[in-house]
N, C-alpha and C positions, 0 to 999 in steps of 0.2 A: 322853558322851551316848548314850542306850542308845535304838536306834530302836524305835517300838511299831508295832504291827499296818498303823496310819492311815497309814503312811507308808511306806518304801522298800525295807524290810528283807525284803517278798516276793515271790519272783518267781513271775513268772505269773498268782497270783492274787492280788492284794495284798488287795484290798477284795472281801469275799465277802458274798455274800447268802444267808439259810438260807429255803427254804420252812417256815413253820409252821403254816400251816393252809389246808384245801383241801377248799373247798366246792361239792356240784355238788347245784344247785338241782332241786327233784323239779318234775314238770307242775301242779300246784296249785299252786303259790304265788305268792299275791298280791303284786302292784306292791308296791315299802315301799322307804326310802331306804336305800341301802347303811350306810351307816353304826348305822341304827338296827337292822337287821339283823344286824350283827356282833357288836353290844350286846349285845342276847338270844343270839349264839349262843357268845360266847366267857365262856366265864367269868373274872370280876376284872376284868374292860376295860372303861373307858372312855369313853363317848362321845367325851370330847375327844381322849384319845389316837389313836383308831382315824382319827378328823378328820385329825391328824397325821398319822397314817402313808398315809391316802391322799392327804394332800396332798403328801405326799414321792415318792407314785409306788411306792410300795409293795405295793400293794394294786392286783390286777388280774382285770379280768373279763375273760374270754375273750379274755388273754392281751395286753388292750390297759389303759392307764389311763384311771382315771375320776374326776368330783368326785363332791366328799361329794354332790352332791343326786341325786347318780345311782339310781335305781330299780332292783332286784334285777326279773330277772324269771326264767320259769318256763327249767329248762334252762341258766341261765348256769353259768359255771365261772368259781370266786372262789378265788385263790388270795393268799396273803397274806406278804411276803417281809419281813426285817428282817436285820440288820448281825448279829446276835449269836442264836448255835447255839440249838435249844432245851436246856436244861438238863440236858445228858448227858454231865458231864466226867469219867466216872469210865471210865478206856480198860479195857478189858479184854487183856489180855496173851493172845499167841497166839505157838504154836511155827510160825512163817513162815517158809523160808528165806530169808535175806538174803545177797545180794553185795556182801560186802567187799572195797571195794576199800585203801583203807587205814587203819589201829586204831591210835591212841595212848591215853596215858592220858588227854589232854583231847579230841581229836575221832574221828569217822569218816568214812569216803566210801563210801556205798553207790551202786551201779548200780543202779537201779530198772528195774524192768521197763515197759513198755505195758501200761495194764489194771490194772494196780494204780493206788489212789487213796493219796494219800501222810497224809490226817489222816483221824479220826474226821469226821462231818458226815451231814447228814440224808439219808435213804438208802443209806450207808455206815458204818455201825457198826462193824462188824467186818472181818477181810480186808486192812486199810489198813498201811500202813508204821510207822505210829508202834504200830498193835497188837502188829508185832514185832520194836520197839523195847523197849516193855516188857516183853517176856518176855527179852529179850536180856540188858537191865541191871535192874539192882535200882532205881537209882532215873536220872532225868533232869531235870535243870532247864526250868524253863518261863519263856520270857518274858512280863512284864505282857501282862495284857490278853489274853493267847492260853492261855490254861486247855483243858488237856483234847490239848496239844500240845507234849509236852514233848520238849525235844531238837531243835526245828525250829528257825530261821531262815532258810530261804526253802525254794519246794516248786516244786513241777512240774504241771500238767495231769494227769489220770489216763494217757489216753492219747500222752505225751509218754514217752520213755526217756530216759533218763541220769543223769549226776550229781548227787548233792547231800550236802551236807555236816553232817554232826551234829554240836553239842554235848552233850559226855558232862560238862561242868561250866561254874557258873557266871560264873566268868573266860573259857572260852572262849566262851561265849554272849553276854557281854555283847562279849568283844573282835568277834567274828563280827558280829555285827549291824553294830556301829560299822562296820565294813566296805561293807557291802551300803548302810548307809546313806550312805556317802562316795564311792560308785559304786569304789572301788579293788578290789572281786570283778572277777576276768577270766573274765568266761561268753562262751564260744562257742557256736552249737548249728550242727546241720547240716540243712538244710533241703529238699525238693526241691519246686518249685512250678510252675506252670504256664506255658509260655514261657519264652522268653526274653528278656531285658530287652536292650533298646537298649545303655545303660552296662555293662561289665561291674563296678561296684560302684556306692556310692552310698551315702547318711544318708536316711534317714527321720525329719523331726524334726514329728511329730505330736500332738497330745493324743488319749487315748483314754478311754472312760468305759463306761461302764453303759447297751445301748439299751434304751430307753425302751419300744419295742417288741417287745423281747425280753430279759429281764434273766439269761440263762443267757448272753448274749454280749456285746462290745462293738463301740460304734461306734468311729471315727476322727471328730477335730475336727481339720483341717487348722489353721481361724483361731484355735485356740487359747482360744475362747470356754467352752469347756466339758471336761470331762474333767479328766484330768492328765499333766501335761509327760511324752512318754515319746520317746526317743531311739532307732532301729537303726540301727547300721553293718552292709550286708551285701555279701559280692562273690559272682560268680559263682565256684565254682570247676570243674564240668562243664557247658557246652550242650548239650543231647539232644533238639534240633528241636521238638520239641512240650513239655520241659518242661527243666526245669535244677536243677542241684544247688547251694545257694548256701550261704553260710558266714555264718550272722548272728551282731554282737557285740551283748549287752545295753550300753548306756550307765545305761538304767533298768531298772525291773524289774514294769511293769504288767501287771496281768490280760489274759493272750491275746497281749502286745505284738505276739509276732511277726508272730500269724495275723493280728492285726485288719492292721497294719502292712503287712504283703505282699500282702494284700486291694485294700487303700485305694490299690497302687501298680500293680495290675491284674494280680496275679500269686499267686493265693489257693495256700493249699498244696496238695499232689497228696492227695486222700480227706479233705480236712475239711471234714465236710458242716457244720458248726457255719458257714462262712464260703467257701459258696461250692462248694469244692472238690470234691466228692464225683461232678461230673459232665465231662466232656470239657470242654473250657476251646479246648484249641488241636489241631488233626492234622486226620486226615481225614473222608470220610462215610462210608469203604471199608469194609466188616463186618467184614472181617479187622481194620482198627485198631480197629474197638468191641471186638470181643472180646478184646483183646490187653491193653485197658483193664483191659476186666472182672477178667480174668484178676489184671491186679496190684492191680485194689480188693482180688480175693477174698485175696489172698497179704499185702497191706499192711493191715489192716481198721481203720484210723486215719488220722490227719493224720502226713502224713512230717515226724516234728519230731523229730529228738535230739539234747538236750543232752551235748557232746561234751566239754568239758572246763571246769575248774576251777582259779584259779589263784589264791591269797590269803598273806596272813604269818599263819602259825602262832602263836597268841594267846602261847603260853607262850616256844617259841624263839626267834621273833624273825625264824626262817627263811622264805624265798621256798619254797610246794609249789606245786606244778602237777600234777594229774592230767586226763590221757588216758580215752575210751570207745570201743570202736569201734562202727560202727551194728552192728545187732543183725540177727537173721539176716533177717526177713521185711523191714527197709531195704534191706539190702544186696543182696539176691535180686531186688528191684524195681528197684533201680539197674541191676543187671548186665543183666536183660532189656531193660531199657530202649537200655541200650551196646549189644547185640545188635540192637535191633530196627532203629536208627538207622543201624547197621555195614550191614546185609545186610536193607533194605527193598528 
């Protein structure tokens, strides 16, 4: 069984939403219901469909959801999200360098940088991982359903570094997926978040989904009512007074898992503004420790998340691989000051 998109085979983002259209209302215009509105304004659509997709919570004015009878007024901001890309799946190939970390005739392992975006997608066309994937190889397989991404089986955050694994053929893509889908991928990442936790380890076994209130992030469903099943195993492996460095295992592989994850446990990562993090969480009022702060947003300009290693059977050999990442220098740099600060405060 060959896992698709809808299910398990992605990590980080499994279920993505594309903005497709984004409207901002001028100072004349008249009350009229959303829906009828979008009618006239989109072309091929609709009425019932557009019903649909704001009944799905798709469709948001100023950044909150609304029903179909809702009335457009002057100045709103109408944006409009759906499951599937606008229709741009022809990648264009770019000479990108890539970090290879290991090249057979069936896969790869590249180290991915911070900042880079890993597939084509709306406001990122070009620049992306898989652009110089295609320039790399002549050709890639693409699993069902995921056109326009060939060679993927699971990805990373823009902002997130490390590992991830390509298939350069069919047989490996299909064995790869099976994988991801069977939870037997061994993903670690390494994390640094705010505080320190009571336990020095610990499960997270939460549901997480799509908020309602903001659909570029996710919430946490503790009771399991909503979302989908997602799993972290994480330990401490540094305390640093005001923040720690911690070791998360994927068991699943949802959109944000870890960030929503270490959020929802009172401990958001150190500069992800997406969830929290991006401001003093734990330490002092003393200027000397704001500045200190600052100092490591300006040197870390991301959520402290990298994917550290990788560990699967080799579709063709039948072999046990494991690869190793180390953090990256702007991690590493914010760790050591951090070890400094906490030595000699």
């Amino acid at each position: 069984m060959v896992a698709h998109k809808d299910e398990e085979n992605f990590d980080e983002e499994e279920v993505e939403l594309f903005e497709h259209y984004h409207f901002k209302i001028d100072k004349g215009q008249a009350q009229i219901r959303i829906d009828k509105f979008l009618t006239d304004k989109i072309a091929n659509a609709t009425r019932n469909k557009l019903q649909q997709a704001i009944d799905a919570g798709h469709v948001l004015v100023n950044d909150k959801q609304v029903k179909t009878n809702y009335k457009v007024k002057p100045l709103d901001s109408i944006r409009i999200y759906l499951e599937k890309p606008i229709l741009h799946t022809e990648v264009v190939p770019e000479n990108i360098p890539l970090d290879i970390v290991y090249e057979d005739d069936s896969l790869m392992i590249v180290n991915k940088a911070a900042g880079m975006v890993v597939h084509p997608a709306h406001g990122n066309w070009t620049g992306t991982l898989v652009n110089a994937l295609v320039y790399y190889f002549n050709q890639l397989p693409t699993m069902p359903g995921n056109t326009g991404r060939p060679g993927l089986v699971h990805r990373i955050d823009k902002d997130t570094s490390g590992l991830l694994v390509i298939a350069k053929t069919e047989e490996a893509m299909t064995h790869l997926a099976n994988q991801f889908f069977n939870h037997s991928i061994e993903r670690t990442y390494i994390a640094m978040i705010w505080g320190e936790p009571e336990a020095n380890e610990g499960t997270i076994n939460a549901h997480v989904g799509r908020s309602a209130k903001d659909r570029r992030i996710v919430d946490t469903f503790p009771d399991g009512d909503q979302g989908k099943h997602a799993i972290t195993h994480w330990k401490v492996i540094q305390p640093l007074r005001y923040v720690s460095l911690v070791q998360c295992q994927l068991e699943t592989g949802r959109t944000h898992q870890i960030r929503a994850h270490m959020k929802h446990i009172g401990h958001p990562l150190f500069n992800d503004a997406m969830y929290g993090g991006d401001k003093i969480r734990k330490g002092t009022q003393f200027s000397k420790y704001k500045s200190f702060v600052k100092n490591c947003f300006d040197i870390l300009p991301r959520q402290a998340l990298h994917a550290k290693s990788l560990g699967f059977i080799h579709p063709k050999s039948g072999e046990k691989l494991y690869f190793e990442s180390p953090l990256p220098k702007d991690f590493s740099a914010v760790v050591d000051r951090w070890v400094n600060y906490v030595n000699y405060e």
